[in-house]
N, C-alpha and C positions, 0 to 999 in steps of 0.2 A: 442782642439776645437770641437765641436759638427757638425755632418756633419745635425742635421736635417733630417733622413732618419730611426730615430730607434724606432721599432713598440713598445718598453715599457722604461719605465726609469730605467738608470743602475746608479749604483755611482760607478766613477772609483777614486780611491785615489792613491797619487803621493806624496813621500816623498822626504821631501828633507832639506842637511845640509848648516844653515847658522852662516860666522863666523864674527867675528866682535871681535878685539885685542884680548884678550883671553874668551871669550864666546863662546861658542858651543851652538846651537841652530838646534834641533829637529823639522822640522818643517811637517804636512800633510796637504796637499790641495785635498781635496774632490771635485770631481767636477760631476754634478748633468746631467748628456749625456742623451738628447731630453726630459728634464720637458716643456711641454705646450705645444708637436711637435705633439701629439694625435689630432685625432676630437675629441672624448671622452675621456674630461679632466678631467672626474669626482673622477677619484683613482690616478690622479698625482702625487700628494705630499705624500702616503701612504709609497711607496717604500722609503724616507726620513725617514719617521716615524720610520719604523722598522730599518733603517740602526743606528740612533740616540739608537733607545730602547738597539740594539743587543750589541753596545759600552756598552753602562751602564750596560747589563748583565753581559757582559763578567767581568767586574772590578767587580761585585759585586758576582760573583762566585769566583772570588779572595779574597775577603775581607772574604767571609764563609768557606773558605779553615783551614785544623787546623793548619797547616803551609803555613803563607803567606808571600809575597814577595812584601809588599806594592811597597818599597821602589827602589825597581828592577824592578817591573813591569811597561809594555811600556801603557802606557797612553793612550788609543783612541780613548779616549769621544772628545766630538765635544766642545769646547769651543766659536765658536762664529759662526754664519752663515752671510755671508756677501749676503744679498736679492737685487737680480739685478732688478731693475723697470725699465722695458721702457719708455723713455721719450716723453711719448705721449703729454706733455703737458696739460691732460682732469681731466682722474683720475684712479684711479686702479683697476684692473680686479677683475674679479669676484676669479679668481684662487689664484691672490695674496693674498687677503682678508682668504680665507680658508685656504691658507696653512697658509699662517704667524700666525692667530691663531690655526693652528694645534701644531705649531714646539714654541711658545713662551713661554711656561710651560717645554719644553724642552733643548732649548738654547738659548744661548742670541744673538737675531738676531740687526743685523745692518744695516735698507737697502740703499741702494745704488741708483743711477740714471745713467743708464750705457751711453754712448754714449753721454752726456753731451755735444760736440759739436755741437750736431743739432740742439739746439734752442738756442733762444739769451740769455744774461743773467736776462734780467729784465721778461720773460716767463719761467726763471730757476724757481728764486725766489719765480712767483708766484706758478707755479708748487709745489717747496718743500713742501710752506708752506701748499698749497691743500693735498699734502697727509699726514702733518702731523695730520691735522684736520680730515683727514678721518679714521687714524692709530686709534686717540683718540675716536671718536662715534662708531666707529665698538668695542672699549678692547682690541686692538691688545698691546700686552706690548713688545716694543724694549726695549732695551739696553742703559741706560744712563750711560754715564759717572760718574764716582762717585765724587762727591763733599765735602766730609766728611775729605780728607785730604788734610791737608792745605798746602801740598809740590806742589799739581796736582790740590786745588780747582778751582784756577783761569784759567789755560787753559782748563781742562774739562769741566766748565762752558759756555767756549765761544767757546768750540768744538760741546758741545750737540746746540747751534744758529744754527751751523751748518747742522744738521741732516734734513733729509739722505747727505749723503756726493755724490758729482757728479764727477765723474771719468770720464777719458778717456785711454783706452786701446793703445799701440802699441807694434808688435814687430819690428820694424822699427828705424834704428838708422840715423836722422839727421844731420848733420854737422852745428851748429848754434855760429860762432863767430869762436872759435880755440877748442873747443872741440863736442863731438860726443853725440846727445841727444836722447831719444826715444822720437818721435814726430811723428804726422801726418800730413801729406804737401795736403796744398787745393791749388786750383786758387785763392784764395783771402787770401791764408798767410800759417802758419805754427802753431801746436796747439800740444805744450811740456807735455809730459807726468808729468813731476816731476816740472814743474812752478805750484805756486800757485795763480797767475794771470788769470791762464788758466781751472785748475778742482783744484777736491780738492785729489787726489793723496795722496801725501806729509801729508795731513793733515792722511788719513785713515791710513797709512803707521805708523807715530809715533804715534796714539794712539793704533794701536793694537801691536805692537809690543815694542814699548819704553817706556810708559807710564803705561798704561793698561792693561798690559799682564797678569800681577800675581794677580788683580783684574778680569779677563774675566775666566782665571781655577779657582777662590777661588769662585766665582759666580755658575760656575757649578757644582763644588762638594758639596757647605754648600746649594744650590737651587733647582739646576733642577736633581743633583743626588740624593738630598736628597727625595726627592719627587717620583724620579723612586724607591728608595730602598725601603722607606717606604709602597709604594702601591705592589710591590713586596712582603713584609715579611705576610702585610694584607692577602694578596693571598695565601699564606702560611700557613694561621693559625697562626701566631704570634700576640700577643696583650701586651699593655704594660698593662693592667684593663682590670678585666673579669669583667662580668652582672652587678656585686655588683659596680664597683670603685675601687676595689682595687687590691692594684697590684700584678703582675704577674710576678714573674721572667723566666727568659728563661729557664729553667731547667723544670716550673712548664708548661709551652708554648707548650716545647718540648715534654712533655708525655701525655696532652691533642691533640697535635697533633697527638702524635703517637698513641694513642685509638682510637684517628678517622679514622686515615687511617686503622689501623687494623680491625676496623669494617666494614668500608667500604668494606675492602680486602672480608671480611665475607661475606659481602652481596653479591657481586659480585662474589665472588665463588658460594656460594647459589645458583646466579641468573643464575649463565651460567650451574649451575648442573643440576636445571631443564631445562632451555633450552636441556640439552643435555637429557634427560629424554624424554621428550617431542617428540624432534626430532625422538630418537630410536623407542618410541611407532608408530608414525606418519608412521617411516620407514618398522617395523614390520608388523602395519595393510595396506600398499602397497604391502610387499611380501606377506604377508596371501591372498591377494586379487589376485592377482597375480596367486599362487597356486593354488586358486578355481578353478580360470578360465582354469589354465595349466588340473589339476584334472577332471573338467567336459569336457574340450575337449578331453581327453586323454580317458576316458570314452564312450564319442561320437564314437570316432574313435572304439575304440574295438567292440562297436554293430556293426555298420558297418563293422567291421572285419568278426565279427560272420556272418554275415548276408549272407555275401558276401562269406565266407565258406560253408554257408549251399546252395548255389545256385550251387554252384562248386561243391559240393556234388550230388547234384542233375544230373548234367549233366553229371558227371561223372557216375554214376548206369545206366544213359537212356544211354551213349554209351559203356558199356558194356555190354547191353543187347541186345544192335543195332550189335554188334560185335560177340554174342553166337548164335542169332540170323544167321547172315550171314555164322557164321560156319556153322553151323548146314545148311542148302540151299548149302555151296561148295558139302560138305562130301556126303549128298544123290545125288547132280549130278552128282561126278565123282564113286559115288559106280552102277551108271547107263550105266555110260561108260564102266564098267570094265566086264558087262554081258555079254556068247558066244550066237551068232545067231544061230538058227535052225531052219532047211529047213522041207517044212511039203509036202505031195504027189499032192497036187494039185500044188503047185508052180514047181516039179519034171515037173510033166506030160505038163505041159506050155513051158519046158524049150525041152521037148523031139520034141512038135510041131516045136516049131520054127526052131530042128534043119530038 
């Protein structure tokens, strides 16, 4: 069940085996966790689209295998989409409307009226037939029943009256008479899963599965696979008639293919050689630029080397000559000191007074 809290749409798929006397039945239910839960609903049904595409690829990279396993390989393609509409009673949203023509060129949808006991039945009725009127103006193409064989004409005819088929859901088991029913209990009664008094259950149940089964997969591989495969091989290069009309076998397909791609390959090497050409020159003249600039400042710097040498030079000569200089000023003072005194007759005759 969907909690309604999930920021993008997931699809979670749940398999499961069903048995009935000796049949074995394969079955997966994909289930589609918060489509419409967004404000912006506008890429909702995308995450379908590709879940539906990515099925079809896959079988169809099977099928181009040179050794395949048709016949063993597990089937994933979506064979029927059962389209749940709220029973608003008015008319369908805008979301419905897109998707279901998004996904109808794709699978064979069936939709449905979920909740089926919230309005009466004569608000059913008009309900269905509103949306089948509006299914038809918008192109939307559901799933009809096939009518072509006469073993199923008669009740697929008066199953497609039916459509959209109105369900009601429970996991809820009742006790109704002596046995145990899925039901939902109101104040004003009880509303049986499997009565067809009550929804139409029963009915959706035997035509997809008892009736229509091997008509809903034969729909999807000779229709909507054939359709994915064919716009796939397009894509590819495949043609069944070239320009002229005329035709083309796979072999001849294949080697017009393969010249295109090989030229392709060509140009695109080409293109990325010069790219890388280009790039290198680009890169070249940023280091050449680069270099100048290292070059003229490295330049710069050396005059100012010089420069700044030649001042250091200079100060250097003026203090050794500050320094020969000062030698030259000790040497004559202490050669002044190192003179004897001599006493001369008058200084004598001064010395004889006094005494």
């Amino acid at each position: 069940m969907s909690t309604h809290f999930h920021p993008n749409v997931r699809l979670k798929a749940q398999r499961y085996e069903l048995h009935e006397s000796n049949v074995r039945l394969k079955l997966t239910v994909v289930s589609t966790v918060g489509f419409g839960d967004q404000i912006n609903k506008e890429d909702s049904y995308q995450p379908i689209v590709d879940y539906i595409d990515a099925q079809f690829e896959a079988y169809l990279q099977e099928e181009l295998k040179i050794k395949r396993s048709i016949f063993n390989y597990h089937d994933t393609r979506i064979h029927a989409c059962l389209y749940i509409i709220s029973p608003t009673g008015h008319s369908l949203k805008t979301l419905d409307l897109l998707t279901m023509k998004s996904l109808d060129s794709k699978v064979n949808i069936i939709p449905l009226i979920g909740k089926a006991d919230s309005i009466s039945k004569t608000e059913l009725q008009q309900f269905k037939r509103k949306l089948i009127t509006e299914l038809v103006s918008n192109g939307v193409q559901i799933y009809q029943f096939p009518t072509d064989d006469e073993a199923v004409s008669q009740i697929n005819a008066v199953m497609n009256g039916h459509l959209p088929f109105a369900v009601v859901g429970s996991t809820e088991e009742v006790k109704i008479g002596n046995k145990m029913v899925k039901a939902r209990q109101y104040p004003w009664g009880t509303v049986q899963v499997e009565n067809e008094n009550h929804c139409d259950f029963v009915k959706l149940r035997e035509m997809l599965i008892c009736t229509n089964m091997e008509d809903l997969i034969e729909q999807t591989h000779t229709c909507h696979y054939e359709l994915y495969r064919r716009r796939r091989l397009q894509e590819m290069g495949f043609r069944d008639i070239d320009p002229e009309n005329k035709p083309v076998s796979l072999q001849e397909a294949y080697e017009t293919k393969r010249r295109e791609f090989y030229l392709e390959l060509q140009r695109r090497e080409e293109e990325m050689r010069q790219k890388f050409v280009q790039r290198v020159k680009e890169k070249e003249a940023v280091l050449k630029e680069a270099e100048q600039r290292i070059q003229t400042k490295f330049e710069h710097l050396m005059l100012m080397h010089q420069e700044e040498k030649q001042k250091l030079e200079k100060k250097r000569k003026a203090l050794e000559e500050e320094i020969a200089l000062f030698n030259m000023k000790k040497a004559n003072a202490e050669l002044l000191q190192t003179k004897p005194t001599v006493s001369t007759p008058v200084s004598l005759k001064r010395d004889k007074d006094r005494k």
